[in-house]
C-alpha positions as CSV (number, residue, x, y, z in Angstrom):
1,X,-41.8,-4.1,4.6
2,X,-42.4,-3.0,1.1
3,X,-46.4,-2.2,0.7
4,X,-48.8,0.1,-1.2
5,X,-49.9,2.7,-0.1
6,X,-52.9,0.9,0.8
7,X,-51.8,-1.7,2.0
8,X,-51.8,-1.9,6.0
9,X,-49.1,-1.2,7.9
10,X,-48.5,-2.8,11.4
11,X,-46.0,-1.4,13.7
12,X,-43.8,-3.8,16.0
13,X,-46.0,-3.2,19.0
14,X,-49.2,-4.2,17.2
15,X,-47.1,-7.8,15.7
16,X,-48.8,-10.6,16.3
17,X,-47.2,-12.0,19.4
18,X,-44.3,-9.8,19.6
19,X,-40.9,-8.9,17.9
20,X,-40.4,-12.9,17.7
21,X,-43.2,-13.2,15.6
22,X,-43.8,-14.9,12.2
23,X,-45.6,-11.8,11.0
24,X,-42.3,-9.5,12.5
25,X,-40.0,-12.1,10.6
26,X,-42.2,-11.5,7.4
27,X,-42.4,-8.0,7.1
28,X,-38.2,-7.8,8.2
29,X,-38.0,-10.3,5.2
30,X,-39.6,-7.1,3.1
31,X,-42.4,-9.4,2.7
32,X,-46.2,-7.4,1.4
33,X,-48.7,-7.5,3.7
34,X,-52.0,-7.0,1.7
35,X,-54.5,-7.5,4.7
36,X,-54.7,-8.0,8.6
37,X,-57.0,-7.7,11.2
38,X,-57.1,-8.6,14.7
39,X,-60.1,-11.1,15.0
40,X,-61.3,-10.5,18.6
41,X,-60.3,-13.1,21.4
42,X,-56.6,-12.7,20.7
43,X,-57.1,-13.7,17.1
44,X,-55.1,-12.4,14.2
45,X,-55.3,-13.0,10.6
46,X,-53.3,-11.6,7.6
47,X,-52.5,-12.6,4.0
48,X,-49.3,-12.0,2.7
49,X,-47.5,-11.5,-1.1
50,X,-43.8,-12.4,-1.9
51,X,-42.0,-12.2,-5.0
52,X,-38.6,-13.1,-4.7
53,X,-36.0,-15.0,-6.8
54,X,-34.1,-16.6,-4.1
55,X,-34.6,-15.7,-0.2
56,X,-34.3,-17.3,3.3
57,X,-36.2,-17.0,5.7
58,X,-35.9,-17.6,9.1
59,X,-38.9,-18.6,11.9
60,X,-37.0,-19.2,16.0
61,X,-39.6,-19.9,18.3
62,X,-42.2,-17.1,17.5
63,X,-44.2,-17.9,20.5
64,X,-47.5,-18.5,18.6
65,X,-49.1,-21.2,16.4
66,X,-49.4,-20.5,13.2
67,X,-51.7,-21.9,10.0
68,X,-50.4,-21.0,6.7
69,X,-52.4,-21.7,3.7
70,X,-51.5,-21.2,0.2
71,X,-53.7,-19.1,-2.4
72,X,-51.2,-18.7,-5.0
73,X,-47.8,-20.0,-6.0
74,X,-45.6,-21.2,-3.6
75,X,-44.5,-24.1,-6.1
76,X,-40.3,-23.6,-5.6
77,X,-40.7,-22.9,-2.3
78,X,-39.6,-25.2,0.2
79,X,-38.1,-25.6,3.7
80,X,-34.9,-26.8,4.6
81,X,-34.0,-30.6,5.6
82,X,-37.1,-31.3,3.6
83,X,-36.0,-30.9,0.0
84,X,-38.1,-31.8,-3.1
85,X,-41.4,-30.8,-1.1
86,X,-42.6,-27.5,-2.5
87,X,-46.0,-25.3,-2.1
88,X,-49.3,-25.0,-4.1
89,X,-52.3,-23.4,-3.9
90,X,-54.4,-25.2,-0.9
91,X,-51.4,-26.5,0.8
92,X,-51.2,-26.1,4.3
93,X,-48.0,-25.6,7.1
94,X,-49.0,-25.7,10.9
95,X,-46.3,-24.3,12.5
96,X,-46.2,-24.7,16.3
97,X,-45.7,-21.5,19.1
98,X,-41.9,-23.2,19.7
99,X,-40.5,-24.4,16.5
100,X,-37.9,-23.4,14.5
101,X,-37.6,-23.6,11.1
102,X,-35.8,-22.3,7.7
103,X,-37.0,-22.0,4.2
104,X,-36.0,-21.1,0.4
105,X,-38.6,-18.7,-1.0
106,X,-38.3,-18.9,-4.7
107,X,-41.0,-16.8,-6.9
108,X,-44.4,-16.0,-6.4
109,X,-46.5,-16.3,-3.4
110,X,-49.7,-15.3,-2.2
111,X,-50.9,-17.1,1.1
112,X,-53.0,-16.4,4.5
113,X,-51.8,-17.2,8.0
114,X,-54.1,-17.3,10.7
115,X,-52.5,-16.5,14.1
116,X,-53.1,-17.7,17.7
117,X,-51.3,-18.7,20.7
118,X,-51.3,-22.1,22.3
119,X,-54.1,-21.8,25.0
120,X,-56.6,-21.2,22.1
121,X,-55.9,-24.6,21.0
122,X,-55.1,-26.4,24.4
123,X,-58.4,-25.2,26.2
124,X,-60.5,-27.2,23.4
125,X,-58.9,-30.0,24.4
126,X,-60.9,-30.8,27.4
127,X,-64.7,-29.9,25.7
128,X,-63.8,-31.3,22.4
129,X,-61.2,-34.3,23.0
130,X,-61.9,-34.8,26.9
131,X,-58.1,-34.6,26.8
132,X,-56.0,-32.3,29.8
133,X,-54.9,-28.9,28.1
134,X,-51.4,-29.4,28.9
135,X,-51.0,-33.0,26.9
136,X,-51.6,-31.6,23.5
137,X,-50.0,-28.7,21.1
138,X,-50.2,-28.2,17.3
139,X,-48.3,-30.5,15.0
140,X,-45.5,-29.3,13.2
141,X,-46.6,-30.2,9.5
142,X,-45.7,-28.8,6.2
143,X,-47.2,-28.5,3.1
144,X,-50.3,-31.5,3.9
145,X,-53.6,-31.5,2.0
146,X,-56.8,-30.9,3.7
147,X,-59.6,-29.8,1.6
148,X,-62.1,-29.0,4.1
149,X,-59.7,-26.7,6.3
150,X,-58.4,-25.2,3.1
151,X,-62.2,-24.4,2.1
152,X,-62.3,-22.5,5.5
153,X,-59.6,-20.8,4.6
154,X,-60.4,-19.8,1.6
155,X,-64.2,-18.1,3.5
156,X,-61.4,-16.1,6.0
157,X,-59.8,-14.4,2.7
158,X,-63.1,-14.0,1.1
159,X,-64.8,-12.0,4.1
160,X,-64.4,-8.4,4.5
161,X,-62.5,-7.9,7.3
162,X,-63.5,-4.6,7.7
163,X,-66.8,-4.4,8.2
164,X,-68.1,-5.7,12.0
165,X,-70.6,-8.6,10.4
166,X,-67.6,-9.6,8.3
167,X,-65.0,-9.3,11.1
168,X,-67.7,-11.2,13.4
169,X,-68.3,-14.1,10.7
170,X,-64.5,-14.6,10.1
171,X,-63.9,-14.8,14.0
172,X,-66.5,-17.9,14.0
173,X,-64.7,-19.0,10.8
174,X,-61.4,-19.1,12.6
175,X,-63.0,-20.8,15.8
176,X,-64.5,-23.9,13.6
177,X,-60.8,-23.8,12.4
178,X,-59.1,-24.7,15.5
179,X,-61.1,-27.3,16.5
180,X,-60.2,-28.8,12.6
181,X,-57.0,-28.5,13.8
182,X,-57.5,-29.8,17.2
183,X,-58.9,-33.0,16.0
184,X,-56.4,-33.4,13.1
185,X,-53.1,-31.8,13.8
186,X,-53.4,-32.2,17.5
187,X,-50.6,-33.9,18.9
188,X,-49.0,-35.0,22.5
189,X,-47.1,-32.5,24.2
190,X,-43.1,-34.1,24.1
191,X,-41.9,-34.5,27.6
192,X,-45.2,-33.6,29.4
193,X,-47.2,-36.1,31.5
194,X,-50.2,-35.5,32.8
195,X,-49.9,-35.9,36.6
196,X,-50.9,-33.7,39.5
197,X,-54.3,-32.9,38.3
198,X,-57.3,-34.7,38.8
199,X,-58.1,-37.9,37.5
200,X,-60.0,-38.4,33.8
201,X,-63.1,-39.6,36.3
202,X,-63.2,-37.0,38.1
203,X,-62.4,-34.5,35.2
204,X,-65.3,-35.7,33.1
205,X,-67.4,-35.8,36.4
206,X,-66.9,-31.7,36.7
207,X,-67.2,-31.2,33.6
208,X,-70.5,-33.1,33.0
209,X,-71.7,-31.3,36.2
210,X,-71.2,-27.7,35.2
211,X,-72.6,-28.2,31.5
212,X,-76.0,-29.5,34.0
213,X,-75.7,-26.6,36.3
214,X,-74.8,-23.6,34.0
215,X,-78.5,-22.2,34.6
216,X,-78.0,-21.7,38.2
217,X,-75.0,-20.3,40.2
218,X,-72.0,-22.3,41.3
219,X,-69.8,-22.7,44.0
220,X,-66.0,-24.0,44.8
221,X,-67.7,-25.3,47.4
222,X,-70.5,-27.5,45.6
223,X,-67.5,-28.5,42.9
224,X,-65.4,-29.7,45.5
225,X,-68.3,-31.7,46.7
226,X,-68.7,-33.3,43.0
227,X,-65.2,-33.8,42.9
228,X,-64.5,-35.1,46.8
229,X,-61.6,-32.7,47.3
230,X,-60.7,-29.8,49.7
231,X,-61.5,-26.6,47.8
232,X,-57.8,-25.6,48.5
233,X,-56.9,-28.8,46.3
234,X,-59.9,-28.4,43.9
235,X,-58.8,-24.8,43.1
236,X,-55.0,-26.0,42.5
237,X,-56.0,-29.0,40.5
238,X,-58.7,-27.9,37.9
239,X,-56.4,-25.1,36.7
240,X,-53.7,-27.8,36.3
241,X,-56.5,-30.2,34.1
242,X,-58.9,-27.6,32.5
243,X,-56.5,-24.9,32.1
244,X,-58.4,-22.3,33.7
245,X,-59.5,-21.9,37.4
246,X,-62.7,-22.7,38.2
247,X,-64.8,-19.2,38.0
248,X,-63.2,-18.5,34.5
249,X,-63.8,-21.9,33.3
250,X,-67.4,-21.5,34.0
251,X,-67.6,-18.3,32.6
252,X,-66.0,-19.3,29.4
253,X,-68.5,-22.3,29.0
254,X,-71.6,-20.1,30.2
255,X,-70.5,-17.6,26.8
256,X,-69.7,-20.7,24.5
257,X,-73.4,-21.8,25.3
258,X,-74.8,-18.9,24.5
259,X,-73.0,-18.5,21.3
260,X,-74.6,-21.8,20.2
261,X,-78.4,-21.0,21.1
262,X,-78.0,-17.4,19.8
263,X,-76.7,-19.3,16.4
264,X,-79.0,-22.2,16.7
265,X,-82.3,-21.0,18.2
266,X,-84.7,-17.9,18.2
267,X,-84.8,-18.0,22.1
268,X,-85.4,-14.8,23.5
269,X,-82.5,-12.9,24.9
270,X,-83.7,-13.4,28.7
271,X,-84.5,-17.0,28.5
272,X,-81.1,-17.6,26.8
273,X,-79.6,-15.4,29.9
274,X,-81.7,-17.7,32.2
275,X,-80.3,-21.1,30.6
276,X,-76.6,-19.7,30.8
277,X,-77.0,-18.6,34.2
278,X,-77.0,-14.8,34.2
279,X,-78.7,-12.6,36.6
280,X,-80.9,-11.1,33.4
281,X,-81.0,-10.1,30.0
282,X,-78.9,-6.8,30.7
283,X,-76.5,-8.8,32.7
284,X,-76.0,-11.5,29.8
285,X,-75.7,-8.8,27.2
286,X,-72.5,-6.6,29.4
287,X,-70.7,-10.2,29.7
288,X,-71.2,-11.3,26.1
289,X,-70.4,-7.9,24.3
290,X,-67.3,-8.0,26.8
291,X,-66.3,-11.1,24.8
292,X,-67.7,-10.9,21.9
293,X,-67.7,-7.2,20.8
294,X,-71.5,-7.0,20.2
295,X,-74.8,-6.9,21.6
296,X,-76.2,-10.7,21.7
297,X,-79.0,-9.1,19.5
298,X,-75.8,-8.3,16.4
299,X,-74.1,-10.9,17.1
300,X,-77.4,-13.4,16.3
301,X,-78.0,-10.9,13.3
302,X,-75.4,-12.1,11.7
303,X,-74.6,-15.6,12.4
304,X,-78.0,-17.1,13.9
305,X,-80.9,-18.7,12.8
């Protein structure tokens, strides 16, 4: 990888998802990486400069999804079997976790990708799109035009990645931009049909149930109730249609709610712990600077109300 020497440098073990990666295949393509950071919640985000008069470049099945969005130049480069379609500033690729794909890289280029792996999208499916996690993955689309996902782009590159209220901001940033591309670059899953889980009744049923019940504990037991199954079948069958097993699930929605009334309100910190259902305040504060990285009290600091 040819880079300054302040530019950051990002050994093979630290590539975003491994040696198959998009961001491996970059820098082996002596490709400058001018920024990266690792986002928190097994984000990644980097932005990228090529100058080249004629190169290929080669992505095989890098294993994660990838947004690419252009910031400069780009305008003679284009990707094979679709000749004639060339970059520009704004101009977005999603590139799916298993495609494969080859491009000429002609002149200048300056351009962001935003990395993440396929159960960041899928497990949005069922909150957002009250859709199974296993019938949708990314679209494979090149150079389309969105100016509202380009705009949130553009906020990732302008944040200072360095600092933790920066790095904290651009890790909401990146979350409002998969859902964008949950609702508009979602697309079925070839080949996969959604049998063996439980039915969109009784998915919706669970669902609706735990967002009523997050203030107070739950059991596989009481779910099973809700969903009139054997906890045995319960257990198998959620992870099949939510994507995570029951206790995570929860856990995951309990944080996400407090994310929103630690942005939205000026709660205190135990009544938000006592609508979520944790034990207390102290309890609520271990689990969300687990995920999060901060105190509730930071993390509200820089993105709340």
């Amino acid at each position: 990888m040819n880079a300054s020497p302040s530019a950051p440098v990002i050994s093979a073990a630290e590539t975003p998802f491994g040696l198959q990666s998009v961001c491996h295949t970059l820098a082996s393509a002596n490709a400058n990486l001018d920024r990266f950071a690792w986002l928190g919640d097994g984000l990644a985000i980097a932005v990228w400069t090529r100058d080249t008069k004629e190169a290929e470049t080669v992505y095989e099945q890098p294993g994660h999804h990838t947004l690419s969005c252009y910031l400069d130049g780009g305008y003679r480069t284009e990707r094979q079997k679709m000749p004639g379609h060339y970059g520009a500033p704004s101009r977005l690729c999603a590139l799916p976790g298993d495609h494969e794909s080859r491009w000429w890289v002609r002149g200048h280029m300056h351009f962001m990708h935003l990395y993440f792996l396929p159960e960041h999208f899928t497990r949005r499916a069922v909150r957002e799109l009250d859709r199974e996690p296993r019938e949708l993955t990314l679209a494979d689309r090149t150079y389309f035009e969105d100016p509202h996902l380009a705009t949130l782009c553009q906020s990732l590159v302008n944040e200072d990645w360095q600092s933790p209220d920066g790095l904290l901001r651009t890790n909401e940033t990146a979350h409002e931009v998969l859902s964008q591309l949950l609702r508009g670059q979602g697309v079925r899953r070839a080949g996969v049909s959604p049998k063996g889980g439980l039915s969109v009744a009784t998915r919706r049923r669970l669902r609706d149930y735990i967002d009523n019940h997050l203030a107070q504990p739950l059991t596989l037991g009481e779910l099973s109730g809700v969903a009139a199954l054997s906890e045995f079948h319960l257990a198998r069958m959620f992870r099949e249609s939510f994507g995570l097993p029951p206790a995570a699930w929860i856990a995951q929605q309990r944080l996400e709610r407090a994310r929103m009334l630690l942005r939205t309100t000026a709660l205190p910190l135990a009544q938000i712990a006592e609508q979520c259902g944790y034990a207390n305040a102290s309890h609520f504060s271990h689990r969300f600077r687990e995920s999060a990285g901060v105190t509730p009290s930071a993390y509200r600091q820089v993105v709340g109300v």
